[in-house]
C-alpha positions as CSV (number, residue, x, y, z in Angstrom):
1,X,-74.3,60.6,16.6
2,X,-71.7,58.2,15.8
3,X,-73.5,54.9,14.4
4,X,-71.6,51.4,15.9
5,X,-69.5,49.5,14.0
6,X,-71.0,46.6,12.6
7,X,-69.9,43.0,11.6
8,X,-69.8,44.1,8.0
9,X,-67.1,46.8,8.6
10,X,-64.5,44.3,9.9
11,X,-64.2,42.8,6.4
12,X,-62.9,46.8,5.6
13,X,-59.3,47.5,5.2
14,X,-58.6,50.2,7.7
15,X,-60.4,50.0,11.1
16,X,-58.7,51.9,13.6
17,X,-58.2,50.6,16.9
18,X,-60.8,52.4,18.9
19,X,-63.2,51.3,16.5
20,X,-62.2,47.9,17.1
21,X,-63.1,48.6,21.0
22,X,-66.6,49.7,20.3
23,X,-67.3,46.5,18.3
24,X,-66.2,44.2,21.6
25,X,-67.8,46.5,23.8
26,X,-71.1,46.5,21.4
27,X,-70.8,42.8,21.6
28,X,-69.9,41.6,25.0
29,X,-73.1,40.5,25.7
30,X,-73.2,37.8,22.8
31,X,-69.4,36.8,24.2
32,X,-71.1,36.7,27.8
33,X,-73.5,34.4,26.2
34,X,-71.7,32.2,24.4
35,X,-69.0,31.7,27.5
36,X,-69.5,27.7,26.9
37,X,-68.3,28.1,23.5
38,X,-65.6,29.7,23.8
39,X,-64.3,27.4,26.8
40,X,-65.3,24.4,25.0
41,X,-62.8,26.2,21.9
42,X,-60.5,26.6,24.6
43,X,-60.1,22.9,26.1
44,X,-60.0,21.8,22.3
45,X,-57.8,23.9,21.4
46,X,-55.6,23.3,24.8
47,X,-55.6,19.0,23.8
48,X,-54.9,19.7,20.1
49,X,-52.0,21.7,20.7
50,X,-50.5,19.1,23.8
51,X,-51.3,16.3,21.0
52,X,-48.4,17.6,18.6
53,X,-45.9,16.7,21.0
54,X,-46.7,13.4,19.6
55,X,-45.5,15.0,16.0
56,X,-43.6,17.8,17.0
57,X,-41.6,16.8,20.2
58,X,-39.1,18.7,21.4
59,X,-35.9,18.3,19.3
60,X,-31.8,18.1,21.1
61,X,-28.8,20.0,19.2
62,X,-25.6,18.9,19.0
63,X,-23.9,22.1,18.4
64,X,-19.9,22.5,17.4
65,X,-18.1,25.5,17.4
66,X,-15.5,25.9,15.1
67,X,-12.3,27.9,14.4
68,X,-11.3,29.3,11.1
69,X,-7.9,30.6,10.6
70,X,-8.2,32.6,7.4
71,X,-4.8,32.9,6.2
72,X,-4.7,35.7,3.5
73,X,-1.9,34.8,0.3
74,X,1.1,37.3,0.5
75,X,2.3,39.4,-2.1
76,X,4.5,37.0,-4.3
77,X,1.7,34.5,-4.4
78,X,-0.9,37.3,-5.5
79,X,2.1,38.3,-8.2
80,X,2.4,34.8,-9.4
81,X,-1.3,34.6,-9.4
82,X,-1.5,37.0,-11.9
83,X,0.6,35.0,-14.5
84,X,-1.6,31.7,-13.8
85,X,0.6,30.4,-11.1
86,X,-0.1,29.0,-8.4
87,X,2.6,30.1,-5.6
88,X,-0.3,29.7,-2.3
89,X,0.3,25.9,-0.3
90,X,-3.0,25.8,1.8
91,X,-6.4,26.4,1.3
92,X,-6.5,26.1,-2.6
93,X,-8.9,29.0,-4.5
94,X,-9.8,29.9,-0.6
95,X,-12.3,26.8,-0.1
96,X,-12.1,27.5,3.8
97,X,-12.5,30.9,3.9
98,X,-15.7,32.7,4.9
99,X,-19.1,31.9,3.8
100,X,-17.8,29.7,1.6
101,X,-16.9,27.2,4.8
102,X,-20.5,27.0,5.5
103,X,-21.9,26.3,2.5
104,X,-19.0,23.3,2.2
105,X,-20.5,21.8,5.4
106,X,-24.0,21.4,3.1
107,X,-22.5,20.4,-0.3
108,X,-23.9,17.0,-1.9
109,X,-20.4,15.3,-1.6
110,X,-19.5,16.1,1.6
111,X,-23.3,14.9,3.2
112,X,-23.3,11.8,1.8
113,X,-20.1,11.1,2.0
114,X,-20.6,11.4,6.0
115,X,-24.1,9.8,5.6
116,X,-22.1,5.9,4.4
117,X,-20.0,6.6,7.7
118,X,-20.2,3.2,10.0
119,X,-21.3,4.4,13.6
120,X,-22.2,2.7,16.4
121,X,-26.1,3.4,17.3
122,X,-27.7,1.7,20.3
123,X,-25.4,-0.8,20.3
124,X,-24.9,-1.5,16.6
125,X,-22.7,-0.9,13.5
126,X,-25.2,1.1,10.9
127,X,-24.5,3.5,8.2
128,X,-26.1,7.0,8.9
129,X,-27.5,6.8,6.0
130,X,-29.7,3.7,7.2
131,X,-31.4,5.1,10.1
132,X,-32.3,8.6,8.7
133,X,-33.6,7.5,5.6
134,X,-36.6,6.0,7.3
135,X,-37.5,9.1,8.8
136,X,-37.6,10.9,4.7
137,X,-40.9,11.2,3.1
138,X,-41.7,8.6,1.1
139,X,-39.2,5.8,1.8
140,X,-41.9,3.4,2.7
141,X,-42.2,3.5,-1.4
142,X,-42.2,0.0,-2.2
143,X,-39.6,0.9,-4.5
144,X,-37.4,1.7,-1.9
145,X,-37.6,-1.8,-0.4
146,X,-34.8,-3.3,-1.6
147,X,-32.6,-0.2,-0.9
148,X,-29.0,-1.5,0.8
149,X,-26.8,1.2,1.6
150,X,-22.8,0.4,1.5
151,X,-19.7,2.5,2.4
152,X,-18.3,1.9,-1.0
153,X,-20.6,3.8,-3.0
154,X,-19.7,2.2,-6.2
155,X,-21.6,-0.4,-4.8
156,X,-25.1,1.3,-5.5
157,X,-27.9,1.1,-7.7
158,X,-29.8,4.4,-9.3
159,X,-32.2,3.2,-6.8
160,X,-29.9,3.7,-3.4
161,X,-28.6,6.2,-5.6
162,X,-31.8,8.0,-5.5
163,X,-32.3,7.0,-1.7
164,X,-29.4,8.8,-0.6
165,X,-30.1,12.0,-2.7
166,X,-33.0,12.2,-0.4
167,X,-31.6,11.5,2.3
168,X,-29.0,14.1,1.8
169,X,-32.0,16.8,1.1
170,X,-33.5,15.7,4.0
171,X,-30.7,16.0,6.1
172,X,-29.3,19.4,4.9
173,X,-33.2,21.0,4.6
174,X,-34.4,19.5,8.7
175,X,-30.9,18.7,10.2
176,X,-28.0,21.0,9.9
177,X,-27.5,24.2,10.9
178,X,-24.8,26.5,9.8
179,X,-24.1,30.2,10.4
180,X,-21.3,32.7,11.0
181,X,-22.6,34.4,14.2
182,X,-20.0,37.1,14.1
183,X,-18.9,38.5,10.8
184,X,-15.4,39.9,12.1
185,X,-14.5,36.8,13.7
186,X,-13.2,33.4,12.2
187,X,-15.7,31.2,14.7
188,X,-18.4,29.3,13.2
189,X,-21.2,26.9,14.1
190,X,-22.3,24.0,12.8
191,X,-25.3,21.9,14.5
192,X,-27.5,18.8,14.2
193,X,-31.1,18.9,15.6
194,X,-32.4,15.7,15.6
195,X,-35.5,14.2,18.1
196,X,-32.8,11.8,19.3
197,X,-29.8,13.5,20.4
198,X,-27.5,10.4,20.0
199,X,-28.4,10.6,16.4
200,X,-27.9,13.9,16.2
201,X,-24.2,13.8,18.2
202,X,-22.8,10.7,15.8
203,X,-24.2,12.8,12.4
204,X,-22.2,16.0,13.7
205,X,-19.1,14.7,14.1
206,X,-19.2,12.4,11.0
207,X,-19.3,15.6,9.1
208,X,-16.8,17.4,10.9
209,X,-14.2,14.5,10.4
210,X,-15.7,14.1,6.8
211,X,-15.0,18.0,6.2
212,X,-11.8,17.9,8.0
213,X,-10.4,15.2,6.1
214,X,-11.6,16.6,3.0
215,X,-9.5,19.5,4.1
216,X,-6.2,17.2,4.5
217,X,-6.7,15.7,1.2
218,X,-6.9,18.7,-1.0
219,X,-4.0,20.5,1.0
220,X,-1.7,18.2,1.3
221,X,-1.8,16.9,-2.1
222,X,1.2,18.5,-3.4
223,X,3.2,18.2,-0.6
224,X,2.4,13.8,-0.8
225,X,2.9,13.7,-4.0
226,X,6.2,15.0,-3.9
227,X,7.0,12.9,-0.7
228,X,6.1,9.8,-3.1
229,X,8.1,10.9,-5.9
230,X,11.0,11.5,-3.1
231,X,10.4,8.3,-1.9
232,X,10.4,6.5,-4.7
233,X,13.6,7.9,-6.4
234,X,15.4,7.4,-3.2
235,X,14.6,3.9,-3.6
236,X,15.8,3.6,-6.5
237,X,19.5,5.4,-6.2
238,X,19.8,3.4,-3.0
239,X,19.8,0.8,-5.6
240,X,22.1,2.1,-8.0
241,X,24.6,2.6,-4.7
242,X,24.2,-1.1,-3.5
243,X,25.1,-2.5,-6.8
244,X,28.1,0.3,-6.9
245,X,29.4,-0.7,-3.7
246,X,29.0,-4.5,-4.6
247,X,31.0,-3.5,-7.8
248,X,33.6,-1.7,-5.9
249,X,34.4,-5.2,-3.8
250,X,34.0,-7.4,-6.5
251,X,36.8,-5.3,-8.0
252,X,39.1,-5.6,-5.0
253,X,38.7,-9.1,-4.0
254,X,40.3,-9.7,-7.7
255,X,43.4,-8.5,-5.9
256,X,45.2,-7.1,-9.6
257,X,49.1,-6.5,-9.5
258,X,49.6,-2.8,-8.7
259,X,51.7,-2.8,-11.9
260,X,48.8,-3.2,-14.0
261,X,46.5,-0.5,-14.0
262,X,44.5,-0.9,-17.0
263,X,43.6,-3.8,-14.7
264,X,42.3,-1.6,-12.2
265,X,39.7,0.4,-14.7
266,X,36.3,-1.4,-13.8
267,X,37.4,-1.1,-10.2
268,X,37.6,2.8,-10.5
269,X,34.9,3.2,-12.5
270,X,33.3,1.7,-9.9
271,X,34.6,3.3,-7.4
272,X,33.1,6.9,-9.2
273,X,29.8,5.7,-9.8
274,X,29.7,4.9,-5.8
275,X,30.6,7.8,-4.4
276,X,28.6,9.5,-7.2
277,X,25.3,7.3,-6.2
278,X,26.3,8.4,-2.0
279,X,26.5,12.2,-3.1
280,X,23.1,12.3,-4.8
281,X,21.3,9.7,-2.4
282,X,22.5,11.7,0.6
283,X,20.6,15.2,-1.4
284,X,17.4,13.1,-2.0
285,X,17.6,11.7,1.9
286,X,17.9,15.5,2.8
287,X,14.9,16.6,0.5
288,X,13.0,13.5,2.0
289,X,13.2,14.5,5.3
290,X,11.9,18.0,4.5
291,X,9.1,16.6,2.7
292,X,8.2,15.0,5.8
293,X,8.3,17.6,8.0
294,X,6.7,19.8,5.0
295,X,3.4,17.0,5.6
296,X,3.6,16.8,8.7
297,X,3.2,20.6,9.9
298,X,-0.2,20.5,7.1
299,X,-2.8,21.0,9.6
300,X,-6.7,21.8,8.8
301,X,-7.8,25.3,9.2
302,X,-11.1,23.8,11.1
303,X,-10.3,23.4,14.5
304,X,-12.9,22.4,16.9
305,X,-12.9,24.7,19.8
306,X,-16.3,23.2,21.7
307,X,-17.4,20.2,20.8
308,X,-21.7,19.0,22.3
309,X,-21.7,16.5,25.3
310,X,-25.2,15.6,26.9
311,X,-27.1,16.6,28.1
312,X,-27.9,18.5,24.8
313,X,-29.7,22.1,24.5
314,X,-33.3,21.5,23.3
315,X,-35.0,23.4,21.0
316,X,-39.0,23.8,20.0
317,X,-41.8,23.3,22.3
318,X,-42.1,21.9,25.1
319,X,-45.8,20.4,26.2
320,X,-46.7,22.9,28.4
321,X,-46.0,25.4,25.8
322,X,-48.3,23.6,23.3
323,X,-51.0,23.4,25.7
324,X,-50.9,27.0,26.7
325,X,-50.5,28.1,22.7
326,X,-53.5,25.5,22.0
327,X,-55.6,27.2,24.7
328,X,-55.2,30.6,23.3
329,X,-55.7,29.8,19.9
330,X,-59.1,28.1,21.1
331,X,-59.9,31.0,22.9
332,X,-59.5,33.4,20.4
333,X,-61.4,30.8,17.9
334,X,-64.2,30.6,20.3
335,X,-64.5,34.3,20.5
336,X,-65.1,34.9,16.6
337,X,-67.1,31.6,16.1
338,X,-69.3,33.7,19.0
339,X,-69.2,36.6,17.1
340,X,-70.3,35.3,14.2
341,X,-72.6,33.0,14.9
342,X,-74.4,33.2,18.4
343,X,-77.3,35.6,17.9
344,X,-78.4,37.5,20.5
């Protein structure tokens, strides 16, 4: 006859299922006994879970979803590529392609750089940075106490330095969310989940705008700077045109006898250098107005196709999900402390 599996044999590796059985079966007389425990495991367990609300509460998410136009380089500019030239306009070394997009949204510069953005939070004008750095471990550090964010971070000390690196670690490790739900499909998301949704909301779309104009500032650099050099020559053969003009009447007011042209030399020569001046200003004018147009029509590859508006989604537990969790876990503790410790 088969002998009943005893406490000892649960400490063994393999115990089959049936054998399991037995054992409660064996021992439902001690749980029988015992029914006090477990229900007192069971109401403890049922308050201790409904008391994490107080540390857990249910967090809001303030969810975009974005748009990524992946734009792939075309033959010349792969061909020009291969001789160290760069022949692509947007999205330099393909920054805003892919997974690389979503690891941009978590880089160092790009979090605290939308961490010392000015928002207005119930009612006042705080840097982000200032409200969620009380919420990272150990800023009550009394050598944090002096800690003063600014906007211009040159304005730091190693100490708010060191605050903000923090910050940022918090923020990227708790806060934000990234993740390409579809691989074949240029949509991403980017969330914040935050206890207070209005916190979460303002710290979303500072990084979007902080991304975005990141974007606009390494795309468009080329086509600026030529705009400025543009802009700047035009300036300056409008110039040499005025003072050719001026020149040209200057030399006609002297009213010389048409008999006399060596007379009529400087007026000539100024007469030349004007319509010398008008033909190359009016070429620079023309490639002025396409550089305009050329900056203009730079647009960021992130577009924001839904953007969170309260009420928010809200994630984690909700109380009576603690409770119910708390009250099983105390039952099921109940049951072994019986087990293991009510004799018979």
């Amino acid at each position: 006859m088969k002998e009943p599996i005893t406490l000892a044999d649960l400490s063994k590796a393999e115990i089959s299922v049936g054998e399991v059985i037995d054992f409660f079966s064996k021992n439902l007389k001690k749980i029988i006994k015992g029914k006090w425990y477990i229900l007192t495991f069971a109401i403890v367990g049922s308050v201790l879970g409904g008391s994490l609300i107080l540390y857990k509460s249910t967090k809001q998410k303030a969810q975009y979803i974005l748009a990524v136009e992946e734009v792939s380089a075309p033959a010349w500019a792969s061909l020009l590529a291969q001789f160290g030239l760069d022949g692509s306009g947007n999205n330099p070394s393909g920054v805003f392609q892919g997974e690389s997009l979503l690891s941009l949204f978590k880089t160092r510069a790009m979090v605290e750089r939308a961490l010392l953005n000015k928002v207005n939070y119930k009612g006042s004008e705080v840097l982000l940075a200032e409200v969620l750095f009380r919420e990272v471990k150990g800023s009550a550090n009394r050598i944090f106490k002096e800690v003063e964010f600014s906007e211009d971070r040159s304005n730091h000390s190693l100490v708010t330095d060191s605050a903000l690196f923090l910050t940022y670690k918090y923020v990227v490790d708790e806060v934000i969310q990234t993740e390409k739900p579809e691989k074949k499909q240029g949509f991403i998301n980017l969330a914040c989940i935050h206890r207070d949704g209005e916190l979460a909301m303002l710290l979303s779309k500072a990084l979007i705008e902080t991304v975005t104009t990141f974007y606009i500032e390494v795309s468009t650099i080329k086509a600026r700077t030529n705009l400025r050099v543009l802009t700047l020559e035009s300036d300056s053969v409008q110039r040499e045109l005025n003072d050719a003009l001026n020149r040209v009447a200057v030399q006609t007011d002297l009213n010389f006898s048409p008999m006399r042209q060596t007379l009529r030399t400087e007026s000539n020569r100024a007469s030349v250098d004007a319509q010398l001046a008008l033909s190359i200003y009016s070429e620079i004018v023309k490639n002025l107005k396409l550089a305009e147009i050329a900056v203009r029509k730079e647009t960021p590859l992130i577009t924001v196709i839904e953007a969170p508006q309260f009420p928010l989604e809200r994630v984690g537990f909700g109380l009576k999900e603690l409770v119910v969790y708390g009250m099983f876990a105390g039952l099921f503790g109940g049951v072994l402390f019986v087990l293991f410790q009510v004799k018979e």
